[in-house]
N, C-alpha and C positions, 0 to 999 in steps of 0.2 A: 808279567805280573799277574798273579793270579787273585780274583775278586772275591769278599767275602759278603754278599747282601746282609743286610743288620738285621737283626734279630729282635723282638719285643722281649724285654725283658721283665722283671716282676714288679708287680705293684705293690708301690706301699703304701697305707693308709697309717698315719698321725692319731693318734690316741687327745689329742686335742680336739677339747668342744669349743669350737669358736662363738657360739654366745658365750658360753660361763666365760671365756675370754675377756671378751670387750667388758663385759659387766663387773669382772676382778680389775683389770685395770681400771676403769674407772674409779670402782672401791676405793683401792691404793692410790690412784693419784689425787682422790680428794684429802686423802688421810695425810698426804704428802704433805698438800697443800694446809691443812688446815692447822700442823703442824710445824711448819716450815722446816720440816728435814730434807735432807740432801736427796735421798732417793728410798724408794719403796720397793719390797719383793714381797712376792707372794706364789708359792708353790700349792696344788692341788692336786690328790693324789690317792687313788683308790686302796685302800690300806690293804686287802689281800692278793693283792695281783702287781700293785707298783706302777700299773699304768697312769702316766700324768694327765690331768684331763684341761687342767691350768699352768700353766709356766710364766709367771709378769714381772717384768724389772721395769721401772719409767727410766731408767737409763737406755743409753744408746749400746751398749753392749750388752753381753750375755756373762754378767757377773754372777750368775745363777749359779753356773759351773765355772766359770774362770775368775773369778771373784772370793776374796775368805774375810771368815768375821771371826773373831772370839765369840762363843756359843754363849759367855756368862752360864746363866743360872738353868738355863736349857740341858746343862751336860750333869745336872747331878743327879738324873733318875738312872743314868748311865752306870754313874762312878758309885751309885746307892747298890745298883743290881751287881756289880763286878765284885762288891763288899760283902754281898748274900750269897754269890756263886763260888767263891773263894774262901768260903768261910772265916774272913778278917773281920766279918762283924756281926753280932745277929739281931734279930728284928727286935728286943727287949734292949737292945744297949740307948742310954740317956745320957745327955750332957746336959749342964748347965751351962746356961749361958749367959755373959753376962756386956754381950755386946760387941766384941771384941775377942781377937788370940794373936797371938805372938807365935807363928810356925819353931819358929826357927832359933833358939833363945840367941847365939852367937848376931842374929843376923837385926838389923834396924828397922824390920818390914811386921806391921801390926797391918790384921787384916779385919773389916769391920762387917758388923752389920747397920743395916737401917733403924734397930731397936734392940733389947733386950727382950729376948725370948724367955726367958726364966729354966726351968726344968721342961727340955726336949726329948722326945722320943724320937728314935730311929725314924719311922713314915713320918713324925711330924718336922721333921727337919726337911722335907721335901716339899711338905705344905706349907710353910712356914718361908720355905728358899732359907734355910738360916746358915750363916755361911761358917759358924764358929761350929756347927755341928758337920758341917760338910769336909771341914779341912781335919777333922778329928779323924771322919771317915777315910780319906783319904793317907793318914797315918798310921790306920788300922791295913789297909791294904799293900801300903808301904814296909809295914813291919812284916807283914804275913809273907808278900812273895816277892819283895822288892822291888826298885824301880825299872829293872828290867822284865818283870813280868806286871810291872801295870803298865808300861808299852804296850808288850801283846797284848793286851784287852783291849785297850784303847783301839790296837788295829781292827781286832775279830768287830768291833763293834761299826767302824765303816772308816777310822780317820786314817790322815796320814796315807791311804791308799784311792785312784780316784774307784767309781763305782762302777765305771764302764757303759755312762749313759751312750744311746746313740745318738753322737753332736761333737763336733769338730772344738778345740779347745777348754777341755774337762782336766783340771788341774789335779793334783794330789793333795794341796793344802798344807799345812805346816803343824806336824809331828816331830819333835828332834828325837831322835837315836837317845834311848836311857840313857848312854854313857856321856851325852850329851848335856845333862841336866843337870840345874845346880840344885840345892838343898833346899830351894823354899819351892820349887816345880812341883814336885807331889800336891803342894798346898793350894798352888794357884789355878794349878788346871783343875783341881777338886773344886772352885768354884769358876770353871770357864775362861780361864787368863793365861795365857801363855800358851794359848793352842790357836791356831786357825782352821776352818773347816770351811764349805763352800756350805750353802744352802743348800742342794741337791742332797750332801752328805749330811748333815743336822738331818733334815726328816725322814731319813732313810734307817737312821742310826735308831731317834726316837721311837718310827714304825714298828723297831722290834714288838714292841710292848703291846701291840695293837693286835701281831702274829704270833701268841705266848709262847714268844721268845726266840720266834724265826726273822734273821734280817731277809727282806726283798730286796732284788735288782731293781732300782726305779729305771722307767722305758717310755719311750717318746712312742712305743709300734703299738698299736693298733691288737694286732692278731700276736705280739712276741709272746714266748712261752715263758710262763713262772719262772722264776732262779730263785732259790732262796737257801738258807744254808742257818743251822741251828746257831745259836749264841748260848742262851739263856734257857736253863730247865722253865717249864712251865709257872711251874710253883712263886720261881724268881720275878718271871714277867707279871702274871697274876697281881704278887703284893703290891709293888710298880706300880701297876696300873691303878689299881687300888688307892696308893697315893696321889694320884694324876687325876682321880674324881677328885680327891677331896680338896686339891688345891682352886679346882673350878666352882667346889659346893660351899668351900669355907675359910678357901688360904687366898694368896694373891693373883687369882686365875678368874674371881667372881665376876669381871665387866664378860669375861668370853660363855656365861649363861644363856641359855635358848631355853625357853620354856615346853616343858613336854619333851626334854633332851637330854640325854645322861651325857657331859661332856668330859673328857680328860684329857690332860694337858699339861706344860709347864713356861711360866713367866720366866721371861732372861731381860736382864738388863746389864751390859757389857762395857763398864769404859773404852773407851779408846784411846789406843798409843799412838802417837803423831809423834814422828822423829824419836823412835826409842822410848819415850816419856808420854805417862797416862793422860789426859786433859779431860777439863768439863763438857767433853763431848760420850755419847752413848748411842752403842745397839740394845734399839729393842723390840724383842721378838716376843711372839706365842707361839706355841708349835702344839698342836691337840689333836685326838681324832674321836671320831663320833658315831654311830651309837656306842657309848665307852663299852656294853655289853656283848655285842658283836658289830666290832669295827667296822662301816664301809669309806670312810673318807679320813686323810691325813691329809693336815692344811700348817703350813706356815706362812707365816707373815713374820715379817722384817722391815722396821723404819731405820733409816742410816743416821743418826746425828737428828732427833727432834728439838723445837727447842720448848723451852718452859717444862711445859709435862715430858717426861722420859723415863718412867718404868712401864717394862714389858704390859703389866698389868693395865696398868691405864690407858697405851698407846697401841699397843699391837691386839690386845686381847677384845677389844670392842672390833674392829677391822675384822680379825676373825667371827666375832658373833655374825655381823654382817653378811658372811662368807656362807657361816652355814643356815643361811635364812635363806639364802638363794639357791643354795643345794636342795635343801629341804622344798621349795616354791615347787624346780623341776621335776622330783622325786615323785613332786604330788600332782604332777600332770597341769597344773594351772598353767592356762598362756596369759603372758604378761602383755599386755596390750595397752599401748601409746600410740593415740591422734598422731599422725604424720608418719611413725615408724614402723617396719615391719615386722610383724614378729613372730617368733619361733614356728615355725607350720609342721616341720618333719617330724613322722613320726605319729601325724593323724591322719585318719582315712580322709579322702579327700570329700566328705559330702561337708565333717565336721569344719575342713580347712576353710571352703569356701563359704561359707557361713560367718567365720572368723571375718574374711576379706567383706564382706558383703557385710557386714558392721560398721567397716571402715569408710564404707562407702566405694570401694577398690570395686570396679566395672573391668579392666580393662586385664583377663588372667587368659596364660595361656597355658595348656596341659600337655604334657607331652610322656609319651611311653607309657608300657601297661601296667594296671596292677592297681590296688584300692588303697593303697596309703603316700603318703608325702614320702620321697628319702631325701629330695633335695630342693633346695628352691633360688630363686631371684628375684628381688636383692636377698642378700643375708639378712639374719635376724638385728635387730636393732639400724638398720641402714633407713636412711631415706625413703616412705613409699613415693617414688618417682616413675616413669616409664610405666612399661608391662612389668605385672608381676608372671613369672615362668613358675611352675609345679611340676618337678619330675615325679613319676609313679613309681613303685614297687609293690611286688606284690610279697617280700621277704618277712619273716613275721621277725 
């Protein structure tokens, strides 16, 4: 028998920042909690590269990727830009609205809004989330290239196919086949209903707009190389996006504001079917990214089932503010610094680190390897100051 000695094989490094970690779960499981929903996600997400820096479910599984929700109101900046690229609608068309429509006259399903909107524009139907203006849109696209060609969109745009994250059980989600669909389908998935998507897929989908009008591979690596692949002319993604401020400066997106921040984004709040039938239960999410002017961060949050308060706006979109206060803290090099715990070091030369420790009254540090900055340390950031604390070196810029 002949012997093969093993081999060191390649290393991989996780595009996960484990503080922004613990500090999003926490986030989300207070929101969980103070809402009493079933469970909380929250996806972080470099908008021109797709590297994830966040990934939190407070579940015991990875329903990130093996998990789907109806997108609701999340999927009409989608089905707004397929209306623009397809030319079935253009940026001047208005409805009136008057709270309400009836898709389907044969059929007994009246689809509603939260209010009457009165006389809608095109962008204002996005800021607005108005659903009598969205299932119009979605008529207009149905007329133009039919239900077999707003499948292929729907695909190019990330559903119904998984994304190809690196992670063991990444679903496809639920797309039915055009030929599969009944008459009031056009209607419903124009406002997020009768589709399923995982979370990885929603803000990957959303990202386009962030990349005017290129979808990204979202990627758990570190060093993986870009993938992305065109959707959307420029022009398309632009107005989009455009719409995605205003719903943060003026429509139902106003709790996810940061001051000194151009944000865009979109409110979804989703019923839920339970045994084939809608119920008084709801997803609700915000999905945005920020600087809305040159993107670096796409963030979703998703609460399962809140109770009392449950529009996206109210529940998810504060969650998010929250989110990008702490991107924004790190961005700005500020250490957060909490009696007992330890915090962030990497990433400072080490005269500023131990200065930090020597604050905390920490005596007791050991240094190890060359080089004049923190890369790693012990405990991790927010742990227990307990033991020694350890400081590895680099000297890597």
């Amino acid at each position: 028998m002949n012997y093969s000695p093993p081999e060191n094989g390649k290393d991989v490094w996780l595009s996960l920042d484990l503080d922004l970690q613990r500090r999003v779960y926490d986030i989300i499981s207070k929101a969980v909690e103070g809402h009493s929903a079933e469970a909380g996600h929250v996806i972080v997400m470099e908008s021109k590269t797709g590297r994830i820096l966040s990934m939190v479910t407070t579940r015991n599984w990875n329903d990130l990727i093996g998990g789907y929700i109806e997108p609701g109101s999340t999927i009409k900046p989608l089905v707004y830009a397929i209306a623009l690229e397809t030319h079935s609608a253009s940026p001047d068309f208005t409805v009136e609205c008057e709270g309400s429509i009836k898709p389907v006259e044969q059929l007994p399903v009246i689809i509603r809004d939260i209010e009457k909107h009165g006389l809608v524009d095109f962008s204002m139907g996005i800021v607005k989330s108005c659903n009598v203006m969205s299932v119009k849109v979605g008529e207009l696209i149905t007329e133009k290239i039919g239900v077999e060609g707003f499948y292929e969109w729907l695909q190019k745009v990330g559903f119904g196919e998984k994304t190809g994250i690196e992670m063991e059980g990444e679903i496809a989600g639920v797309l039915r086949e055009a030929k599969k669909w009944s008459l009031i389908d056009p209607a419903e998935i124009s406002i997020g209903q009768g589709i399923g998507v995982t979370p990885v897929q929603l803000i990957a989908s959303l990202n386009i707009f962030a990349n005017d009008g290129y979808w990204v591979k979202p990627t758990i690596l570190k060093d993986s190389p870009v993938e992305k692949r065109k959707v959307f002319s420029k022009e398309t993604a632009d107005m989009i996006r455009q719409a995605m401020v205003r719903v943060v400066e003026e429509g139902t997106g106003k709790f996810a504001q940061v001051k000194g921040m151009t944000i865009a984004g979109k409110t979804g709040t989703a019923q839920k079917a339970v045994g084939g039938e809608y119920r008084n239960l709801y997803h609700s999410l915000f999905v945005g990214f920020f600087p809305a002017e040159d993107p670096k961060y796409t963030i979703l949050v998703h609460l399962d089932s809140p109770s009392e308060a449950f529009y996206g706006g109210e529940v998810a979109a504060p969650v998010f503010r929250e989110i990008v206060e702490v991107l924004t803290e790190k961005e700005d090099g500020r250490i957060r610094v909490v009696e007992g715990l330890m915090p962030d070091l990497t990433g400072l030369p080490i005269r500023d680190a131990l200065l930090v420790l020597e604050s905390l009254g920490v005596k007791d540090v050991e240094i190890k390897g060359k080089g004049w900055k923190v890369s790693e340390q012990t405990p991790p950031p927010n742990h227990p100051l307990e033991g020694p604390v350890i400081l590895f070196l680099s000297d890597q810029k």
